[in-house]
C-alpha positions as YAML, in Angstrom:
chain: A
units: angstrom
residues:
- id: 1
  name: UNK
  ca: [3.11, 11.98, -29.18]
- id: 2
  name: UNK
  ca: [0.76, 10.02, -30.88]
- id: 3
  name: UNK
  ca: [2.26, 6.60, -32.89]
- id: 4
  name: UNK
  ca: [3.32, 7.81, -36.50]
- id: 5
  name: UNK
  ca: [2.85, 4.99, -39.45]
- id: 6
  name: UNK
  ca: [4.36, 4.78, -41.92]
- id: 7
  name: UNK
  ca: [2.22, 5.35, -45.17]
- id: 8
  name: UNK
  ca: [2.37, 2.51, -47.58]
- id: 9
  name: UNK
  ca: [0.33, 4.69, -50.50]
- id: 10
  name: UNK
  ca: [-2.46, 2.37, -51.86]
- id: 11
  name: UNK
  ca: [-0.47, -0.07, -54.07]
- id: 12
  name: UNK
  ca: [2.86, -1.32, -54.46]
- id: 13
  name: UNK
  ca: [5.18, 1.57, -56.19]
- id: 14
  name: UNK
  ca: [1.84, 4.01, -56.77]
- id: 15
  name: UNK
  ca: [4.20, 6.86, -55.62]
- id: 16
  name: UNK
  ca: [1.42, 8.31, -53.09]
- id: 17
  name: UNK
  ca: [3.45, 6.56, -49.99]
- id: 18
  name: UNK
  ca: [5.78, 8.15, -47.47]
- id: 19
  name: UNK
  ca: [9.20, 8.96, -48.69]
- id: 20
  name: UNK
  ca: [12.52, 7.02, -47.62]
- id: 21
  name: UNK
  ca: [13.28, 10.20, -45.53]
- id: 22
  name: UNK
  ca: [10.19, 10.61, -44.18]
- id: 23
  name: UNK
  ca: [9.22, 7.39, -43.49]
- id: 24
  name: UNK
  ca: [12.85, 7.33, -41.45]
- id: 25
  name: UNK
  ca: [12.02, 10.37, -39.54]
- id: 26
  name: UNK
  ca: [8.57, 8.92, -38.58]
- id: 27
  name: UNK
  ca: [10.51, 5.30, -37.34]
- id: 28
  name: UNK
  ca: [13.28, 7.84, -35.59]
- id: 29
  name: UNK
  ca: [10.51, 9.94, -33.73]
- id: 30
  name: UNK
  ca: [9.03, 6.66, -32.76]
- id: 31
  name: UNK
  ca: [12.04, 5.15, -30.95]
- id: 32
  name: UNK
  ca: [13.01, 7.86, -29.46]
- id: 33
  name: UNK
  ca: [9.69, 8.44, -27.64]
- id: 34
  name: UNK
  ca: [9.63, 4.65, -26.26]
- id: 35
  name: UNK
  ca: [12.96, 5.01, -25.39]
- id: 36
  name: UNK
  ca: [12.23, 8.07, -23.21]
- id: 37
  name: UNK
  ca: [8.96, 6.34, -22.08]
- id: 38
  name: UNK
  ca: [11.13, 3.42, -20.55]
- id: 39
  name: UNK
  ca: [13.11, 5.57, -18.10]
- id: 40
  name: UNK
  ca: [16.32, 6.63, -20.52]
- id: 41
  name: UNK
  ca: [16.66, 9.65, -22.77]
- id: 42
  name: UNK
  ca: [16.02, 9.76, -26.63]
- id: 43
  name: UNK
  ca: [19.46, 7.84, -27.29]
- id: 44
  name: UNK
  ca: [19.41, 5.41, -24.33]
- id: 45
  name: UNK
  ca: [17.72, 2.85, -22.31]
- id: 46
  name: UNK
  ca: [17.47, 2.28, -18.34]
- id: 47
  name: UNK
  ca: [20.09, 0.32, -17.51]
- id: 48
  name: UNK
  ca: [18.03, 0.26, -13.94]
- id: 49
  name: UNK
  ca: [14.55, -0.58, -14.35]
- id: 50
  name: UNK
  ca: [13.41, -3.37, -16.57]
- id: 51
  name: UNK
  ca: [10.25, -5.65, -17.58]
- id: 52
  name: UNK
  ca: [9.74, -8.86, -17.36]
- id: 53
  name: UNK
  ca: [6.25, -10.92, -18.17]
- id: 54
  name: UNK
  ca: [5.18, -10.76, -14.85]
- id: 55
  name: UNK
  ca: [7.76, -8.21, -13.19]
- id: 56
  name: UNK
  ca: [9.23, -5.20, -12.91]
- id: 57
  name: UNK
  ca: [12.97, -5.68, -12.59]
- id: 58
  name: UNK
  ca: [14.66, -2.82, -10.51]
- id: 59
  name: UNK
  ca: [18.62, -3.65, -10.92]
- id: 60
  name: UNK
  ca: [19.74, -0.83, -8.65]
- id: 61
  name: UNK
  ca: [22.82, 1.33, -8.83]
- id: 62
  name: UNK
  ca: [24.99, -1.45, -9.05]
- id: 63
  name: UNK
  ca: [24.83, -3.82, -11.89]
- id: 64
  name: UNK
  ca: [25.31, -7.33, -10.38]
- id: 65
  name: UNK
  ca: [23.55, -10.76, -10.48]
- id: 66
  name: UNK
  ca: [21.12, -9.05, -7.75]
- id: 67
  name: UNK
  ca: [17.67, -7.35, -8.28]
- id: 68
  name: UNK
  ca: [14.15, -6.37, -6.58]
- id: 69
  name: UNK
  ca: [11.11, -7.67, -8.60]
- id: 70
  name: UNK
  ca: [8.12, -5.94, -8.19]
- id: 71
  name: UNK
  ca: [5.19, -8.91, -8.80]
- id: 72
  name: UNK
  ca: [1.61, -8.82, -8.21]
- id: 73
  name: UNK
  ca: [-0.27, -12.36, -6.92]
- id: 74
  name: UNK
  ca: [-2.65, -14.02, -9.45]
- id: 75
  name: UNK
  ca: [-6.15, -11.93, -8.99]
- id: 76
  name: UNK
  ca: [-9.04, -14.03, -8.47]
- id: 77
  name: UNK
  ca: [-10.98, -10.74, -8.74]
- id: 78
  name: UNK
  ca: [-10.17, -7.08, -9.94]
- id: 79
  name: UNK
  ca: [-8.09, -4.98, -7.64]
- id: 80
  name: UNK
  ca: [-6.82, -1.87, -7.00]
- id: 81
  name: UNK
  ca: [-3.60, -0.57, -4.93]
- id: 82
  name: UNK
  ca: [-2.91, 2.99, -3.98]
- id: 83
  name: UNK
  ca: [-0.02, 4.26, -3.46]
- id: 84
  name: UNK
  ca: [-0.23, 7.45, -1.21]
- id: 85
  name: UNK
  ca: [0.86, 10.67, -2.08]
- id: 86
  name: UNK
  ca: [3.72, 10.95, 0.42]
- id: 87
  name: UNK
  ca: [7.13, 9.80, 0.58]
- id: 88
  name: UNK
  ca: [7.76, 7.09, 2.61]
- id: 89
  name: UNK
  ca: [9.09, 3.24, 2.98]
- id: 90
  name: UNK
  ca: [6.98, 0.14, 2.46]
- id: 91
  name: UNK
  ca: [6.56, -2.20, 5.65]
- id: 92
  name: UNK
  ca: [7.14, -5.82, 5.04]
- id: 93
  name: UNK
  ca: [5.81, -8.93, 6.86]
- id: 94
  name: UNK
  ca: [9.64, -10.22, 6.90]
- id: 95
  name: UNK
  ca: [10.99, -6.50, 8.20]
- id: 96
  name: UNK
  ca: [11.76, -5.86, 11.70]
- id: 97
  name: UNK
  ca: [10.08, -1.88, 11.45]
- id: 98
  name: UNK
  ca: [8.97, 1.01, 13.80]
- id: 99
  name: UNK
  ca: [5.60, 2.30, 12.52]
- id: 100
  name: UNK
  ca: [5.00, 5.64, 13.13]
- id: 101
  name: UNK
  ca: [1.90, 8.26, 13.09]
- id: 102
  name: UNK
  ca: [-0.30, 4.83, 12.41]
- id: 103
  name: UNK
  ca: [-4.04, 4.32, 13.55]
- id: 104
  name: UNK
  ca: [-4.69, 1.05, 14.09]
- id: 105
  name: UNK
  ca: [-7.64, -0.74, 14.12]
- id: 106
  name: UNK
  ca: [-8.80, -4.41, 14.76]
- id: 107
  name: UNK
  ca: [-5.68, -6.54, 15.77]
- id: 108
  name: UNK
  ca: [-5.74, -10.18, 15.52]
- id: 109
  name: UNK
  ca: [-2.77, -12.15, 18.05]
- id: 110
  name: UNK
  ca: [-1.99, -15.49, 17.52]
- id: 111
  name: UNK
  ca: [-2.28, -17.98, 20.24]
- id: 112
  name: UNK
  ca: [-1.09, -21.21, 21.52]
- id: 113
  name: UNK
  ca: [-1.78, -23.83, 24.65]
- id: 114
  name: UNK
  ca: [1.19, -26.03, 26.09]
- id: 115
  name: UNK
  ca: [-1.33, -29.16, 26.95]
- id: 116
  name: UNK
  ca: [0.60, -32.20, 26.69]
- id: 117
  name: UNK
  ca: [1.57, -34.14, 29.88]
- id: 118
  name: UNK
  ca: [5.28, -33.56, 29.69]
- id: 119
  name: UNK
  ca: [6.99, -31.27, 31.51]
- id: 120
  name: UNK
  ca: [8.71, -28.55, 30.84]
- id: 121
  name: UNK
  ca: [7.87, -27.07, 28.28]
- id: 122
  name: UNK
  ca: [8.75, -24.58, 25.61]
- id: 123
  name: UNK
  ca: [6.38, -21.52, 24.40]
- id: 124
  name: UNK
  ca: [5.74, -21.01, 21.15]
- id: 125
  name: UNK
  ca: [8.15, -17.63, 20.38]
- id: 126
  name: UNK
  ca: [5.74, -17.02, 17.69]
- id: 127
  name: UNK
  ca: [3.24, -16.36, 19.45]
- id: 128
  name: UNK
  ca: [1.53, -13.44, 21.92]
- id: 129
  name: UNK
  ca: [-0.60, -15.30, 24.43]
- id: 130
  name: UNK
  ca: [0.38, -18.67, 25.63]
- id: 131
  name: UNK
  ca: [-2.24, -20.89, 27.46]
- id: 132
  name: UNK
  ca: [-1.09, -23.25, 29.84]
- id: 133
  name: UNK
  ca: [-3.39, -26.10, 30.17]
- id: 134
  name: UNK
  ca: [-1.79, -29.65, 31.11]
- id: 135
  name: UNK
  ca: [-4.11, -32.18, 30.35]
- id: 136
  name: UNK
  ca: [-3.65, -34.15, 33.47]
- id: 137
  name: UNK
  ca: [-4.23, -30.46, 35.73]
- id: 138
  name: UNK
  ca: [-0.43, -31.44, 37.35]
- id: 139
  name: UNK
  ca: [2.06, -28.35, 38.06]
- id: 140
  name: UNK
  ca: [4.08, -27.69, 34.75]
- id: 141
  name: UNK
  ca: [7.38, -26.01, 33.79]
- id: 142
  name: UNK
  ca: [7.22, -23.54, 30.81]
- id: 143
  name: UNK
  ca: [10.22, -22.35, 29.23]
- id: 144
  name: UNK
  ca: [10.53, -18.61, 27.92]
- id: 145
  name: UNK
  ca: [13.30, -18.30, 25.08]
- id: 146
  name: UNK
  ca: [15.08, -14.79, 24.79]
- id: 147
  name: UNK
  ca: [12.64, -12.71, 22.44]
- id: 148
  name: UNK
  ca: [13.03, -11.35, 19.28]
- id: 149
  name: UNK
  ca: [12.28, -7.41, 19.11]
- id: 150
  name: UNK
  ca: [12.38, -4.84, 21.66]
- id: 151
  name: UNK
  ca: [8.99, -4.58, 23.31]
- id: 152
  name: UNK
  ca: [7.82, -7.73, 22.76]
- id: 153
  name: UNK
  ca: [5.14, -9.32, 24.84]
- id: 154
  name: UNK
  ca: [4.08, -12.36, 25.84]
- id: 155
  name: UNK
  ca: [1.00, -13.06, 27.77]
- id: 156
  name: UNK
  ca: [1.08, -16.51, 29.60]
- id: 157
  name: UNK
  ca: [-2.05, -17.58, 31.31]
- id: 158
  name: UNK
  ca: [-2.81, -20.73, 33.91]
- id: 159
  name: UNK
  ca: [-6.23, -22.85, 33.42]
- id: 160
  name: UNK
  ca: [-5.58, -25.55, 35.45]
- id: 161
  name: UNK
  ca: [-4.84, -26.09, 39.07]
- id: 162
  name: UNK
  ca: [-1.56, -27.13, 39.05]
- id: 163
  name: UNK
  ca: [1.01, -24.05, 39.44]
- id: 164
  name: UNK
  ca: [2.80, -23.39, 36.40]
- id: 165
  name: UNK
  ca: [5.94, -22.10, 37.05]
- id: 166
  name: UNK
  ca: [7.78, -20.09, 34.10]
- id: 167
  name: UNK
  ca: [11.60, -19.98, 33.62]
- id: 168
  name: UNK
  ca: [12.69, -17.04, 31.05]
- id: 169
  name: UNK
  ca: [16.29, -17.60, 29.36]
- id: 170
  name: UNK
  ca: [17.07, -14.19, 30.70]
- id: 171
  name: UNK
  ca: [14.63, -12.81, 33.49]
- id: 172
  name: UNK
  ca: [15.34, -9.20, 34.85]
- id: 173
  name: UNK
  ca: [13.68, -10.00, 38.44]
- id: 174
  name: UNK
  ca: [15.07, -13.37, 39.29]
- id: 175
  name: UNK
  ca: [15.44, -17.02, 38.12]
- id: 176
  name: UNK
  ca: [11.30, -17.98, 37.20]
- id: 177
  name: UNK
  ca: [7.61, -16.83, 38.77]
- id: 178
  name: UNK
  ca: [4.67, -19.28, 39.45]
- id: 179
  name: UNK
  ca: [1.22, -19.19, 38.42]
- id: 180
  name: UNK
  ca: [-1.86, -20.03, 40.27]
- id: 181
  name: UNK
  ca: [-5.03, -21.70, 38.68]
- id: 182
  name: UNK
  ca: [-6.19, -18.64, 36.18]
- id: 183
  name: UNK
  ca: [-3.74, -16.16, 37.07]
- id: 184
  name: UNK
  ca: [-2.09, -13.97, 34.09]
- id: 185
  name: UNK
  ca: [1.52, -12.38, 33.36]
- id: 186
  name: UNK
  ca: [2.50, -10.38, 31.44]
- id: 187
  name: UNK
  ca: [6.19, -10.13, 29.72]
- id: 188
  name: UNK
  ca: [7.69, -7.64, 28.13]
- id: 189
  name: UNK
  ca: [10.91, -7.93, 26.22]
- id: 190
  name: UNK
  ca: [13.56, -4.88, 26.62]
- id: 191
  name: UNK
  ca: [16.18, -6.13, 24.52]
- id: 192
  name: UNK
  ca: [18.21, -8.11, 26.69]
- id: 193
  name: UNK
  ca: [16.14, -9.42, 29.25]
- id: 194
  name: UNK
  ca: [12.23, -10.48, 30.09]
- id: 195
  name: UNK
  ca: [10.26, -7.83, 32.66]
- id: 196
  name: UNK
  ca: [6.99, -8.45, 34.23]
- id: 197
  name: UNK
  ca: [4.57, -6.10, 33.77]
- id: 198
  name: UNK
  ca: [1.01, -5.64, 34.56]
- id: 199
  name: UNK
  ca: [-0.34, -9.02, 36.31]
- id: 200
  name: UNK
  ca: [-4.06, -10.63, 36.70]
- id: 201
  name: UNK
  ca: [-3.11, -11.63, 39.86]
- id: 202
  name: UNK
  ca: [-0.39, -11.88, 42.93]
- id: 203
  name: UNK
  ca: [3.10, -13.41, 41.51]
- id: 204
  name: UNK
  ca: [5.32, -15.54, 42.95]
- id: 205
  name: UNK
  ca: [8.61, -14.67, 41.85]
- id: 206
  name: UNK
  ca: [11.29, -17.60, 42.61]
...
C-alpha cells in the first residue's frame, strides 16, 4: 500500500481537509501496514526480530538478556552479498564445521619455522606446515601438542643437518620419529592420537 496523508485542505478550518474519521482511518491503515512490514500482524509487533542503528537484533524464542546481531563492517567501497537460494547454515571462522558438496579453489596455509637455538621446542598448533630450521644447524627436539579437529594435519619439514627429532603428546606408532636434513612428515590427527602419513623420505620412528 502506498503511504496515505492526511489532507490538511489549503488553509486552516477551509473545510476542504480530510475528516476526523477519515483522517483516522488513513493513520489506522498506516500502522497497521508497518506493523505487518516489521514481522508481526496488523495488531502486533515482533517480539523476535528488532533494529538497531547498525543491527539487526534477532532475540530468539526465548526472551532473555541474550541475542544474535546481524552487523555489516564499515564499507570503504560499495558491496554486495548474496545470499543463495537454498537452505542451508552459515560457516563461521570461530565454528568447528564439516563442509560439504564445496569446490574449492586457491588455499592459502599458514606457516611457521622453530629457529631459535633452544631446544625443544613447541610447534605452533596454529599452524599447517612447520619448518624446522635451528640457527646453529644442531639436532633439535620439537614438541607436537594433541590437535584440535579430527583430520588435522601438520606438515613438519627439516632444513638443516642436524636430525630433528619430533615427540607428539599422543603418537599412534610409538614415543617420537627423527628427521634427516630436508626430509618431510606428514601428521594427521584422528581424534585421539597423531598418525604418520605420507613421508618425503625414510622415517625413523623411536
Amino acid at each position: 500500500m502506498t503511504r496515505q496523508n492526511l489532507s490538511t485542505g489549503t488553509s486552516a478550518n477551509d473545510g476542504t481537509g480530510d475528516t476526523l474519521r477519515a483522517a483516522g482511518n488513513k493513520i489506522n491503515e498506516n500502522f497497521v501496514e508497518v506493523y505487518q512490514k516489521l514481522g508481526g500482524d496488523s495488531n502486533t509487533l515482533s517480539s523476535q526480530i528488532s533494529l538497531e542503528d547498525s543491527a539487526v537484533v534477532f532475540e530468539g524464542s526465548t526472551a532473555n538478556d541474550f541475542e544474535t546481531r546481524l552487523m555489516a563492517e564499515d564499507a570503504t567501497a560499495d558491496r554486495l552479498v548474496r545470499i543463495p537460494n537454498a537452505s542451508g547454515t552459515l560457516v563461521m571462522d570461530t565454528l568447528s564445521q564439516t563442509i560439504t558438496n564445496k569446490t574449492l579453489g586457491e588455499i592459502s596455509y599458514q606457516s611457521s619455522t622453530l629457529s631459535a637455538n633452544s631446544s625443544p621446542q613447541t610447534a605452533d598448533p596454529s599452524t599447517t606446515f612447520v619448518i624446522c630450521a635451528r640457527a646453529d644447524g644442531a639436532a633439535m627436539t620439537v614438541n607436537l601438542a594433541a590437535g584440535t579437529t579430527t583430520g588435522e594435519i601438520k606438515v613438519l619439514t627439516n632444513q638443516k643437518a642436524g636430525k630433528v627429532t619430533v615427540t607428539p603428546s599422543s603418537f599412534a606408532q610409538g614415543t617420537s620419529f627423527e628427521l634427516d636434513q630436508n626430509e618431510t612428515a606428514q601428521c594427521i590427527w584422528d581424534g585421539a592420537n597423531w598418525l604418520l602419513m605420507g613421508t618425503g623420505a625414510t622415517i625413523t620412528i623411536v
